[in-house]
C-alpha positions as CSV (number, residue, x, y, z in Angstrom):
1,X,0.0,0.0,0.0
2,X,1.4,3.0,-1.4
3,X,1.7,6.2,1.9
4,X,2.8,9.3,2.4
5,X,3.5,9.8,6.2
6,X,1.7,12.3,7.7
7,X,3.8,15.2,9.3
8,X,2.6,16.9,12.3
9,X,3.5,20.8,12.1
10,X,2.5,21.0,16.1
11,X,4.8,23.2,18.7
12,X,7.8,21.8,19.7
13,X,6.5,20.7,22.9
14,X,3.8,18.6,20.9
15,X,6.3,17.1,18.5
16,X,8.5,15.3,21.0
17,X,9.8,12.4,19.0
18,X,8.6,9.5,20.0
19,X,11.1,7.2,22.1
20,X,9.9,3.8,24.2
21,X,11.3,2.9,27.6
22,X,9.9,0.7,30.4
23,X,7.1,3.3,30.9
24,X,5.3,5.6,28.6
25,X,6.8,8.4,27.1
26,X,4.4,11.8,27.2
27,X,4.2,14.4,25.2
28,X,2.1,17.5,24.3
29,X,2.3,21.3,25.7
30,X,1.8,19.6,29.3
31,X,-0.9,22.8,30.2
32,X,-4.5,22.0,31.8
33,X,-7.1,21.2,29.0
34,X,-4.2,20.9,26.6
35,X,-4.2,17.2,25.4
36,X,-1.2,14.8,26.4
37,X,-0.1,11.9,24.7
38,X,1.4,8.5,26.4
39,X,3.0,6.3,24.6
40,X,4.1,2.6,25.3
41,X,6.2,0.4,23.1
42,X,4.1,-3.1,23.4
43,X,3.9,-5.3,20.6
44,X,4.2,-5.3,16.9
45,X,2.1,-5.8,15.2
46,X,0.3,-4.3,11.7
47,X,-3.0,-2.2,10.7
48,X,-4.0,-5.3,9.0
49,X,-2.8,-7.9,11.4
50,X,-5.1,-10.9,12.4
51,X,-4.6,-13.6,15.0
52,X,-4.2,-11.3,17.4
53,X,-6.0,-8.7,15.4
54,X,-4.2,-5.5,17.4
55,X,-7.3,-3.1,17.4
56,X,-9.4,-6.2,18.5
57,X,-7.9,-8.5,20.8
58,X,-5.6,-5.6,22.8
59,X,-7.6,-3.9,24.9
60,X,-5.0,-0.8,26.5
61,X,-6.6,1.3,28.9
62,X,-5.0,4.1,31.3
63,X,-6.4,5.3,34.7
64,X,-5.4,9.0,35.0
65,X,-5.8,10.2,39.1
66,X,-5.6,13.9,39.3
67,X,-4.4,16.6,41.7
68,X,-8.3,16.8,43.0
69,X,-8.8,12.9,42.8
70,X,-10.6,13.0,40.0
71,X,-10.2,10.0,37.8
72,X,-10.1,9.3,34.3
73,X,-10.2,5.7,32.4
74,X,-9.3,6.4,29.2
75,X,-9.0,4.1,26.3
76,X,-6.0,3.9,24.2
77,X,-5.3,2.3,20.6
78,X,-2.9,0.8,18.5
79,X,-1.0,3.2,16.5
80,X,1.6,1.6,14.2
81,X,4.7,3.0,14.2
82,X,3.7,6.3,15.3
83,X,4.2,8.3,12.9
84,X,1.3,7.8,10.6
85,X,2.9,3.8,9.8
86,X,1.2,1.1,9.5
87,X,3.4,-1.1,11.2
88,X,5.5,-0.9,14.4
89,X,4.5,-1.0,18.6
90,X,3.4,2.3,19.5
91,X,0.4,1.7,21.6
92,X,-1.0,5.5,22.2
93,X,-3.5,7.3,24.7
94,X,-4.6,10.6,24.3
95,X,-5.6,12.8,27.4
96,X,-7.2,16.3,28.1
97,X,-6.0,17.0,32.1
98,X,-8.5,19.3,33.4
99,X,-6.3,20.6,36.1
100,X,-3.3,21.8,37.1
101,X,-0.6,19.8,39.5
102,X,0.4,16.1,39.6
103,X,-1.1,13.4,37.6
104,X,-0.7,9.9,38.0
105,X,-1.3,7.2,35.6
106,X,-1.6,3.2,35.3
107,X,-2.0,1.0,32.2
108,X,-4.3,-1.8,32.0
109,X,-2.9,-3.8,28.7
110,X,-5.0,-6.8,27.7
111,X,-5.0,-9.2,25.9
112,X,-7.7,-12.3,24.3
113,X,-10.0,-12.5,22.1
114,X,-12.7,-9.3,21.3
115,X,-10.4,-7.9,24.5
116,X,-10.9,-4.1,23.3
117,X,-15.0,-4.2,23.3
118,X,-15.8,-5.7,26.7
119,X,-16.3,-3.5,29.2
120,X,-15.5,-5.8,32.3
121,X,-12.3,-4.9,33.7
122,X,-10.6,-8.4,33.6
123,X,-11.4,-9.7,30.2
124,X,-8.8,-10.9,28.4
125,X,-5.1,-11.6,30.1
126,X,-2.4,-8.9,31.5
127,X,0.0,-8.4,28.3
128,X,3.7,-6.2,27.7
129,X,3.4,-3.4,29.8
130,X,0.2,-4.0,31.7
131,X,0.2,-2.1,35.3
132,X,3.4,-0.2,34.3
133,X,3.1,3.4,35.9
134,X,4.0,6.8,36.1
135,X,3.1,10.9,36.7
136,X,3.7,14.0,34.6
137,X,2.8,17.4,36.2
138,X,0.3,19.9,34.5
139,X,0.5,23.5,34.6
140,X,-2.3,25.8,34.8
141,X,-4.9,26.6,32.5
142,X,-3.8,29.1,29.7
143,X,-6.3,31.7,29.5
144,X,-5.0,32.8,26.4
145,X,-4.5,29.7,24.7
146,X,-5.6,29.1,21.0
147,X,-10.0,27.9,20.5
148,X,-11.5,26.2,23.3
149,X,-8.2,25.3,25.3
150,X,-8.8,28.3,27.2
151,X,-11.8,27.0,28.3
152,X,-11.9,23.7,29.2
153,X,-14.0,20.8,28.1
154,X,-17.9,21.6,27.1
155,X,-20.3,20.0,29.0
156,X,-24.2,19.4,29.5
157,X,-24.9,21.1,32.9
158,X,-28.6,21.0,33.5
159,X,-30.0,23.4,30.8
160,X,-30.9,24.8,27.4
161,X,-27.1,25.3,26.5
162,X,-24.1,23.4,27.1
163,X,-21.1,25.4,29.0
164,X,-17.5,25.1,29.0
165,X,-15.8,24.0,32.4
166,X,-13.7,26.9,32.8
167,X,-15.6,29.5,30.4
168,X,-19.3,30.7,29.7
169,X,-21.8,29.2,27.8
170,X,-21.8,28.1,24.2
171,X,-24.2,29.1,21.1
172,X,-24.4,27.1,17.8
173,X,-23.9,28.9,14.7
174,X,-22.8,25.8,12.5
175,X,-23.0,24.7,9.1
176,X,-24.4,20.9,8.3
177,X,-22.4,20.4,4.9
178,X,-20.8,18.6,3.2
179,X,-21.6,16.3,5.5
180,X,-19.3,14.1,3.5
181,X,-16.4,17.1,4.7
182,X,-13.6,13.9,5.3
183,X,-13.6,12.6,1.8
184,X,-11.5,14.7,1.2
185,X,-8.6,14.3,-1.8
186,X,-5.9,14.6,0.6
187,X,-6.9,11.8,3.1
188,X,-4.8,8.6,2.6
189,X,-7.1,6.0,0.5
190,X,-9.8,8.2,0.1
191,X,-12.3,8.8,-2.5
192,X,-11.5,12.1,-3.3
193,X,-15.1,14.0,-3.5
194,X,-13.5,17.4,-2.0
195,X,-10.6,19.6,-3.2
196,X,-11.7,22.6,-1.3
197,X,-9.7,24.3,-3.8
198,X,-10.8,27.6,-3.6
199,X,-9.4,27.7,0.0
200,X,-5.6,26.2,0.1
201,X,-5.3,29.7,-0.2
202,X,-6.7,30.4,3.2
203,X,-4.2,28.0,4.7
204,X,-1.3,30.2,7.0
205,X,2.6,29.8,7.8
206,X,2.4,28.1,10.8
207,X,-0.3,26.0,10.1
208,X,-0.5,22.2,10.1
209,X,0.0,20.5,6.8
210,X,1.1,16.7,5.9
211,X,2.4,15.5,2.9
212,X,4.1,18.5,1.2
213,X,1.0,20.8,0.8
214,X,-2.0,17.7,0.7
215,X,-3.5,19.2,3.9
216,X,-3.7,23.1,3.4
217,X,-6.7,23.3,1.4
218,X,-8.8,21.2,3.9
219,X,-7.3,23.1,6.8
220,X,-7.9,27.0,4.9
221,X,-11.6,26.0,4.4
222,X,-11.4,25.4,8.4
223,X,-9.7,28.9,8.9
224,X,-12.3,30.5,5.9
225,X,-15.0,28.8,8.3
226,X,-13.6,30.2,11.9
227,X,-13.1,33.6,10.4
228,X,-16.3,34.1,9.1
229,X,-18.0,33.3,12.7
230,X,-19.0,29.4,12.2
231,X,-18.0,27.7,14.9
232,X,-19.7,24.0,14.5
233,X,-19.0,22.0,11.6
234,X,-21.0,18.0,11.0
235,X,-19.2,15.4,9.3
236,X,-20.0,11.5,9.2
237,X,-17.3,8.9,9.9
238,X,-18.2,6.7,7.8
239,X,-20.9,6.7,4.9
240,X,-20.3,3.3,3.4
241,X,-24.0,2.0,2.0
242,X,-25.0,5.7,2.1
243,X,-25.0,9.0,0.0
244,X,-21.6,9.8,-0.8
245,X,-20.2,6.1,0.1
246,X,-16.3,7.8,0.4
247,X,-15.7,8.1,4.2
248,X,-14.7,4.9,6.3
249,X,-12.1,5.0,8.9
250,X,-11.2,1.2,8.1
251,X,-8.0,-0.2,6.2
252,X,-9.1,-1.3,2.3
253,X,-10.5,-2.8,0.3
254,X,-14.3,-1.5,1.3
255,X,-16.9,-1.6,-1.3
256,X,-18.3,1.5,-0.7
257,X,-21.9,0.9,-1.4
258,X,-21.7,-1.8,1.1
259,X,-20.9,-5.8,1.6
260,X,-20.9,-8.2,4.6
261,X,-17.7,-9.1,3.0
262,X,-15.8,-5.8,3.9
263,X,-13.6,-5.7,7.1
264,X,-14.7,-3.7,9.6
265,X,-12.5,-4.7,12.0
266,X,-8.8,-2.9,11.0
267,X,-8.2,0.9,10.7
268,X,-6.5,2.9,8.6
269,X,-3.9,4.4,11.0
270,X,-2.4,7.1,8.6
271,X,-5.9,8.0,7.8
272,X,-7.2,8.6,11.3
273,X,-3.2,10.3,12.2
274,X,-4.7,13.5,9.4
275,X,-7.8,13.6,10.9
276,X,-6.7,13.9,14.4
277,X,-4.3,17.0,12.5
278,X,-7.9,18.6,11.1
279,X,-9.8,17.7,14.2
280,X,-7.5,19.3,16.6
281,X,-6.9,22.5,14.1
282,X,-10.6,22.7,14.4
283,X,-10.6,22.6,17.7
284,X,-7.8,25.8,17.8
285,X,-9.8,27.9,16.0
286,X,-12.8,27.4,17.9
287,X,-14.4,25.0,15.7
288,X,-17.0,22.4,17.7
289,X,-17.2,18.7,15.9
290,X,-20.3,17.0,15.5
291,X,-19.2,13.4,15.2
292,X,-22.0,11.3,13.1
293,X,-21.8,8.0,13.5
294,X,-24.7,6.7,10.8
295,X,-26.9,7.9,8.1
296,X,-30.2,7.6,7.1
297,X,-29.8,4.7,4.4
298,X,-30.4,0.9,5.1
299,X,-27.6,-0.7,3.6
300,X,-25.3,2.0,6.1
301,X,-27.1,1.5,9.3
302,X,-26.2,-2.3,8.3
303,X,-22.9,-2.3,7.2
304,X,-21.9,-3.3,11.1
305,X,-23.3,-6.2,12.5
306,X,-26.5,-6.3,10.1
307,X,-27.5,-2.6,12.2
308,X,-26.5,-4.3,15.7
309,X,-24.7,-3.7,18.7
310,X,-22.3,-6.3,18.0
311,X,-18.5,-6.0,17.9
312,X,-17.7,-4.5,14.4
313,X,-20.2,-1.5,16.0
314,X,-18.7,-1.8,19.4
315,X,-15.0,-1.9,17.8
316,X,-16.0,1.2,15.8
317,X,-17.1,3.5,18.6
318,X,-14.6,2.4,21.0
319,X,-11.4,3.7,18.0
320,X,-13.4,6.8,17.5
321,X,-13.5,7.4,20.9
322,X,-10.5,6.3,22.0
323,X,-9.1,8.8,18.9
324,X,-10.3,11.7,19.2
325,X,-12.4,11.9,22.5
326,X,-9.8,13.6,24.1
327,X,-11.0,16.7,22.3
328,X,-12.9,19.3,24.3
329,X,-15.6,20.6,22.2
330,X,-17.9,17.9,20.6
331,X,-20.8,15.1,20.4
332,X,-21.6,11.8,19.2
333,X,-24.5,11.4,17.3
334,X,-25.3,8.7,16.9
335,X,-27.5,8.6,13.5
336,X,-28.6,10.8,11.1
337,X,-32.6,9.8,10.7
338,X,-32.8,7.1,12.7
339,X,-35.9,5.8,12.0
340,X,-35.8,6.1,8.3
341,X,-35.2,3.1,6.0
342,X,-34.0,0.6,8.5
343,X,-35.4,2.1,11.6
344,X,-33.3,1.5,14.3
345,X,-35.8,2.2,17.1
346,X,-35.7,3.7,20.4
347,X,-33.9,0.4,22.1
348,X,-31.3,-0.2,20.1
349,X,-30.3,3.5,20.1
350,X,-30.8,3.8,23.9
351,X,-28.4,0.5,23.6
352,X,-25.9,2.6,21.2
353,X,-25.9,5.4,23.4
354,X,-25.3,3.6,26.4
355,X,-22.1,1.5,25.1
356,X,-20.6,5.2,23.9
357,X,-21.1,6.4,27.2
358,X,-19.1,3.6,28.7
359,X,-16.7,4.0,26.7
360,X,-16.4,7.4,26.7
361,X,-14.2,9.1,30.1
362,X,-15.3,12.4,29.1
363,X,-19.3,12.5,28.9
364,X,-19.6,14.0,25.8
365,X,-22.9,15.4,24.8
366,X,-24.7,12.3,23.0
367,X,-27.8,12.9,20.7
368,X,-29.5,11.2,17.7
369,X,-30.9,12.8,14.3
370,X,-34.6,11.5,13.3
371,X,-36.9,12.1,10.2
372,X,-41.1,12.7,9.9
373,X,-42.6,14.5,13.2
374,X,-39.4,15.1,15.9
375,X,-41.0,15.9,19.0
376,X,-42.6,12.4,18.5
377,X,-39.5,10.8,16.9
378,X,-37.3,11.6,19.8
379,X,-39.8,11.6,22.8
380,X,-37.6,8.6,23.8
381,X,-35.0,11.0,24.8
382,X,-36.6,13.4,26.9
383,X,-35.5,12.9,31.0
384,X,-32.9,10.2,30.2
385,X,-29.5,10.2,31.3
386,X,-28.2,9.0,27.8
387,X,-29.1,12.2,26.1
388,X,-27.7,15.1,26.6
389,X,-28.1,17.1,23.3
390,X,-31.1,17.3,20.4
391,X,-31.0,16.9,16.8
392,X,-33.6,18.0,14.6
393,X,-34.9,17.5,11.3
394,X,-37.8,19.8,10.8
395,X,-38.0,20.8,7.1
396,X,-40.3,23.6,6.8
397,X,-42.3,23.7,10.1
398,X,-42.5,26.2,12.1
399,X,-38.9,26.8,13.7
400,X,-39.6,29.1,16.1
401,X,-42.8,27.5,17.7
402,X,-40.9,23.7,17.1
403,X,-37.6,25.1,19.3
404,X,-39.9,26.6,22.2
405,X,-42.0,23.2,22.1
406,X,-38.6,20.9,22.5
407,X,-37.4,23.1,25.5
408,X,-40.8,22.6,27.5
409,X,-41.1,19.3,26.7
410,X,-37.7,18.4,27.6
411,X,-37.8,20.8,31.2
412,X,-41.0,18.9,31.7
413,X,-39.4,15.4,31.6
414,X,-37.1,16.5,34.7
415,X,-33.8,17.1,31.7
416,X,-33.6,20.1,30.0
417,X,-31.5,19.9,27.1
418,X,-30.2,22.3,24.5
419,X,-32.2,22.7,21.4
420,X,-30.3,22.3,18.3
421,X,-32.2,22.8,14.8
422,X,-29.9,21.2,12.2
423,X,-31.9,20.2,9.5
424,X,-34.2,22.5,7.7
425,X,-35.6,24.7,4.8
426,X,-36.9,27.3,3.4
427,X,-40.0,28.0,1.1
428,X,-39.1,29.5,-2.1
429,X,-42.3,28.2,-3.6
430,X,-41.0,24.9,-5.3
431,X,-43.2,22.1,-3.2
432,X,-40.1,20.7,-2.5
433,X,-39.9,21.0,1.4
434,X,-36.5,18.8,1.6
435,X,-34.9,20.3,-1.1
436,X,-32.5,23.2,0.7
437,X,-32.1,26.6,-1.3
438,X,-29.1,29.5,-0.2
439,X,-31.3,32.3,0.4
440,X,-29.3,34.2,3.3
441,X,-32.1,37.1,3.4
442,X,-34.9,34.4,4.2
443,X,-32.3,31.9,6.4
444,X,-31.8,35.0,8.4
445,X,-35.1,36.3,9.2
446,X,-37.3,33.0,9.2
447,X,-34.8,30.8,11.3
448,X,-31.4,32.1,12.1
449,X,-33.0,34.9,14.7
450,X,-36.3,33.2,15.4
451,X,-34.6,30.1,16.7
452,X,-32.1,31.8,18.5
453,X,-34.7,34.3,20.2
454,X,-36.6,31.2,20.9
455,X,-34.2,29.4,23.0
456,X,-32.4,27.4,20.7
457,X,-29.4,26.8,18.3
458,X,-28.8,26.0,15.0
459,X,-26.8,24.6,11.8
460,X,-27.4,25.1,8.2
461,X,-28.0,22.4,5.5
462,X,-26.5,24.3,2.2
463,X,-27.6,23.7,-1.3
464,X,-25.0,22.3,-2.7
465,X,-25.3,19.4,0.1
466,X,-22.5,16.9,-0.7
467,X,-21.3,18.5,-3.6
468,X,-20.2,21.6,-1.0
469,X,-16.8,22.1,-1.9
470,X,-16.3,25.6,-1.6
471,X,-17.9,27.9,1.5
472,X,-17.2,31.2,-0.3
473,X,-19.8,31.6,-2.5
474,X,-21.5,34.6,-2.3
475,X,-24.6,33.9,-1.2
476,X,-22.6,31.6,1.7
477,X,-20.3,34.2,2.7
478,X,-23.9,36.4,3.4
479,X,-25.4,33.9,5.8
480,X,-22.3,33.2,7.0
481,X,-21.9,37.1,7.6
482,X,-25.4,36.6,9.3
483,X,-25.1,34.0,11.3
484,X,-21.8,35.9,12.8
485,X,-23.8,39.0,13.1
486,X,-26.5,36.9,15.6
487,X,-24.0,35.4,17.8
488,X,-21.6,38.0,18.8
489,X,-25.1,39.8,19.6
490,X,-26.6,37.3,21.7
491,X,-22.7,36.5,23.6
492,X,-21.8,40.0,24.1
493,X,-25.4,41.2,25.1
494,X,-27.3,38.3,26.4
495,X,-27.0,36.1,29.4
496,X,-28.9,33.9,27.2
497,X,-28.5,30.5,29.2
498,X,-30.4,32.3,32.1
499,X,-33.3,33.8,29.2
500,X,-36.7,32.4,28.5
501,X,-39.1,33.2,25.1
502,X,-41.7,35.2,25.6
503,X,-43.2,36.5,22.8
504,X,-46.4,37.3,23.9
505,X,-45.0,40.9,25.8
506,X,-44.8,42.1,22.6
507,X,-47.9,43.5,20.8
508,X,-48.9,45.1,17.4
509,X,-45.5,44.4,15.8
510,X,-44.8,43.7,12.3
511,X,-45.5,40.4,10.6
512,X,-43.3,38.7,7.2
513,X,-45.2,35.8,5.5
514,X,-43.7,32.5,5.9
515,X,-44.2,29.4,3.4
516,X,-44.3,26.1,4.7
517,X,-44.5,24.4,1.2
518,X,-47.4,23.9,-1.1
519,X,-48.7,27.4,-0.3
520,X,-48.9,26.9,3.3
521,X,-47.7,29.8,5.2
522,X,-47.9,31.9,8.3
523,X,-47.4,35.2,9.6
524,X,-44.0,35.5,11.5
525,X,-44.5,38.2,14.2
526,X,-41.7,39.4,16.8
527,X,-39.5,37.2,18.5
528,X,-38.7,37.9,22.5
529,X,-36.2,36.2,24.8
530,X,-36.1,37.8,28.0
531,X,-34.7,37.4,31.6
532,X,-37.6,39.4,33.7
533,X,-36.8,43.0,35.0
534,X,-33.3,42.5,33.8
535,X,-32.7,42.2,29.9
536,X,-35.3,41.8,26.8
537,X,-34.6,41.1,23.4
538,X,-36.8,41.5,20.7
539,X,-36.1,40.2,16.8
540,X,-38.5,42.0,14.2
541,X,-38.9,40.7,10.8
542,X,-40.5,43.8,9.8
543,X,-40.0,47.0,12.1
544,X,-42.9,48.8,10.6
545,X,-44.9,48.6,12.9
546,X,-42.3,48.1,15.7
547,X,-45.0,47.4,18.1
548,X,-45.3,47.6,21.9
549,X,-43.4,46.0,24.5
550,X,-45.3,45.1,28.0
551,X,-43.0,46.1,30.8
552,X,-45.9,47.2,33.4
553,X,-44.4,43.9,35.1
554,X,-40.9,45.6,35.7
555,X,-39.3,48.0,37.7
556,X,-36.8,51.1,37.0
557,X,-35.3,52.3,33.9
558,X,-33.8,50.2,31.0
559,X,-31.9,51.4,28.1
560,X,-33.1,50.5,24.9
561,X,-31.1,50.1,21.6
562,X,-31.3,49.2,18.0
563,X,-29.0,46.4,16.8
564,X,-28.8,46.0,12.8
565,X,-29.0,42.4,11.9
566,X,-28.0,43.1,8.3
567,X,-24.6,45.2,9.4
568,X,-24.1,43.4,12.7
569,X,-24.1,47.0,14.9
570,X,-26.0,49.4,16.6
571,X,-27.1,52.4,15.3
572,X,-29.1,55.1,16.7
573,X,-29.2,56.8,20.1
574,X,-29.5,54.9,23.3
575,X,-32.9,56.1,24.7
576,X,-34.1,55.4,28.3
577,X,-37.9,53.6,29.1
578,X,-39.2,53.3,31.9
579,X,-41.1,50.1,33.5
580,X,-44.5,49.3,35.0
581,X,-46.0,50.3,31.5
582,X,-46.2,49.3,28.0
583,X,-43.6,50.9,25.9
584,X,-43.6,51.9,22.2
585,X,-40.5,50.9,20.7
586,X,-40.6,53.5,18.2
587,X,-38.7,53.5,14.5
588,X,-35.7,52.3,13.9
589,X,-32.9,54.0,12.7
590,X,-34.1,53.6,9.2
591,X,-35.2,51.0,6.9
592,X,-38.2,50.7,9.1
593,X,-39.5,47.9,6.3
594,X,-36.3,45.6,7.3
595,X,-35.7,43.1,10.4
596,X,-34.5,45.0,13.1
597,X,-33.6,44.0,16.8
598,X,-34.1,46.0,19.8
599,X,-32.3,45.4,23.2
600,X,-33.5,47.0,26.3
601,X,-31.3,46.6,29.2
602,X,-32.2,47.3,32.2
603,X,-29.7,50.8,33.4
604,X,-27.8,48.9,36.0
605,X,-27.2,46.5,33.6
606,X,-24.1,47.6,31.0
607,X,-25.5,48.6,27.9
């Protein structure tokens, strides 16, 4: 098999080379939430080995005890020779410490057969370096560290939005294509369905790269992405039996529209080595991944173990996570459309979710995608512990009222979870609901704004869907524009995580009409998130009339201000209101026929 060696341009203090002694060698910038990698010379073996099969029959976990005796059992992998070869006796763990001071570690190597996918502690027998030992000491948190290192890891805390350990709260604004992003030309034994041509340009000095130039244009389109505000991007991780049938994390041959005869049971280690190097770039600029583990199509949600929880499925979670789940921003989901085709059903997802979890030291948020009616499709999920995240498909519905339904229905089942919209429409009068169109003007004022001033969070499906390939075209750059525009308003203003929608205090606004295919439509009024008698937000489609907001139930004065959606600043002059009455909002700056949004503050509160 013909490979290029992938070359990590990382720090210095990330590119240790690798050495193997007695115990493991570790590596990385040795910082709180900055990942560190042990490694362990054990024995050789190849990425297509059998008899023992190295990702199958080794099973290497390490128990990490920190400074605040907080434990970690994280699960390692075979990793060739580790340098992106596919043979050798690296044996590698990757770790995010969360705090500063001493950690201690201890190896649990394994081995027997199907050793990696049981969970009991003793399968298998000790092997090389099993119970060998060690500590490493971790300095403090860098709070100006590159992405979400300065942070910490993002986590599901109780509410509408997840929050990162050592930072605020966190807002989608993501985009859901290509969701094919890792067939990318540059991958080792890839289908090459991406170039992302148009942005090796956007690739930097400094940057990581593999391969003499193969990974800056996948790595520019991440930096085009991060500078233009997006900061969520979904990708499957494998779509064998699917749409695109060019992403697989497994060693060839694969017949990518899929075969009971293709090996699902070895990995491509130079593969997965570039795209931990994308993942992790990602991840510096700010970039959350949304792992998706199926799709929709029956012959994909069969590839492994005829659509099972046996252990080609088991195997296949276990190496993802064991990858890259030492990242700190991202989830698993676990299928796109669940219960289309080959429905998989509530049990054997709860069953999927729960062997992910297991497996998983970090408690990753966990959600699955679903087709027809979602509040229906994932009732299942509401109030269990499994779930921590939603996914939903809504074509052309209502995306305002749909986001405001999932958060009651969710706080009612004793979990409230984040609302995340990533699979919709809009109505440009064709009768085909699930066909997307770029229209940034109607994106922006019929779902980017209402869903975000009604609770939730969202990602875009783009026209171009798999064929995606390029993320500056014009009408992409706009939204993307937009999209920017929303969430610096709602961080920099809102204490959104603490804010509830409540459209009815606003009254006699303007209305836009809405389709919802085959001349449906609706009249889309103002949308208010507010945290009473401190902060109100109001989004207007129309700002002629701008309506009246009811205050009588607050106290003192509040500042009010017009934000420009369109420019992405205020304009205007800050004018005072008083509570314990309605208040007319008054016109806008100009453009009074345009979406506007008005912020009233309450004057304690920084304007």
């Amino acid at each position: 098999m013909n490979r290029i060696i992938a070359v990590l341009l990382f720090t210095a203090a990330a590119s240790a080379s690798l050495r193997f002694a007695d115990a493991a060698t570790v590596s990385g910038d040795l910082k709180a939430w900055h990942p560190v990698t042990l490694d362990f010379r054990g024995p050789k073996s190849s990425e297509t080995a059998n008899d023992p099969n190295p990702f199958l029959d080794y099973r290497l976990q390490v128990e990490f005890q920190g400074p605040a005796g907080r434990t970690y059992n994280v699960p390692g992998f075979f990793d060739g020779d580790g340098r992106g070869g596919a043979e050798g006796e690296a044996w590698r763990v990757r770790f995010a410490p969360d705090a500063a001071g001493e950690w201690r570690y201890r190896a649990s190597f394994r081995q027997g057969p199907r050793a990696a996918i049981a969970l009991e502690p003793g399968a298998g027998a000790a092997a090389a370096f099993d119970g060998e030992s060690g500590a490493f000491t971790v300095a403090a948190r860098d709070p100006e560290a590159l992405g979400f290192r300065k942070w910490g890891r993002l986590e599901y805390v109780g509410g509408h939005y997840l929050k990162f350990k050592d930072g605020s709260y966190w807002i989608r604004g993501g985009t859901d294509e290509p969701e094919n992003f890792l067939a990318y030309k540059g991958f080792d034994d890839t289908l090459p369905s991406h170039a992302y041509a148009a942005h090796e340009s956007d690739w930097r000095p400094g940057d990581p790269d593999w391969g003499g130039g193969r990974g800056k244009a996948i790595i520019g389109a991440l930096n085009y992405l991060a500078g233009k505000g997006v900061n969520s991007i979904y990708f499957l991780t494998t779509n064998v039996g699917g749409d695109g049938k060019d992403v697989w994390p497994w060693v060839g041959p694969i017949k990518p529209e899929s075969d009971p005869a293709n090996d699902n049971l070895h990995f491509d280690v130079s593969k997965l080595a570039q795209w931990e190097i994308v993942f992790d770039h990602a991840q510096r600029r700010g970039i959350f991944l949304h792992f998706v583990f199926n799709e929709a199509e029956a012959p994909n949600k069969r590839e492994l173990d005829d659509g099972e929880l046996g252990p080609e499925r088991r195997l296949y979670y276990r190496e993802i996570v064991a990858r890259f789940g030492h990242h700190l921003a991202l989830e698993w989901n676990l299928c796109e459309e669940y219960d289309l085709d080959f429905d998989f059903g509530p049990e054997r997802v709860r069953a999927f979710a729960r062997y992910v979890g297991a497996v998983d030291p970090y408690d990753h948020p966990v959600a699955v995608h679903s087709s027809g009616s979602p509040l229906q499709a994932l009732a299942f999920t509401f109030g269990d512990p499994l779930f921590s995240l939603t996914s939903i498909q809504l074509g052309q519905a209502r995306i305002d009222a749909l986001t405001e339904q999932f958060r009651r229905a969710t706080a009612e089942a004793g979990r409230p979870l984040p609302i995340s919209m990533d699979e919709f429409t809009v109505d440009v009068g064709t009768n085909l609901g699930h066909i997307p169109v770029d229209v940034p003007e109607k994106h922006r004022k019929e779902k980017l704004w209402p869903t975000y001033l009604s609770g939730g969070m969202i990602e875009f499906i783009l026209e171009d869907l798999l064929a995606t390939d390029s993320f500056k075209k014009p009408q992409l750059a706009a939204l993307w524009d937009s999209v920017r525009h929303a969430r610096t308003f709602m961080e920099e203003n809102l204490p959104f995580w603490e804010m509830q929608p409540a459209d009815a205090l606003m009254r006699g606004a303007g209305t836009i009409a809405v389709g919802l295919n085959k001349g449906r439509t609706f009249d889309l009024g103002a949308q208010v998130l507010v945290k009473p008698g401190e902060v109100y937000a109001i989004y207007l489609p129309k700002a002629n009339p701008s309506g009246t907001l009811d205050l009588s139930g607050a106290k003192g004065v509040f500042a009010q201000r017009w934000y420009n959606p369109r420019a992405g600043r205020f304009e205007g002059e800050v004018r005072n209101v008083s509570g314990g009455a309605l208040v007319e909002l008054g016109a806008p700056p100009s453009d009074p026929n345009e979406d506007w949004v008005v912020l009233v503050k309450a004057a304690k509160s920084k304007p």
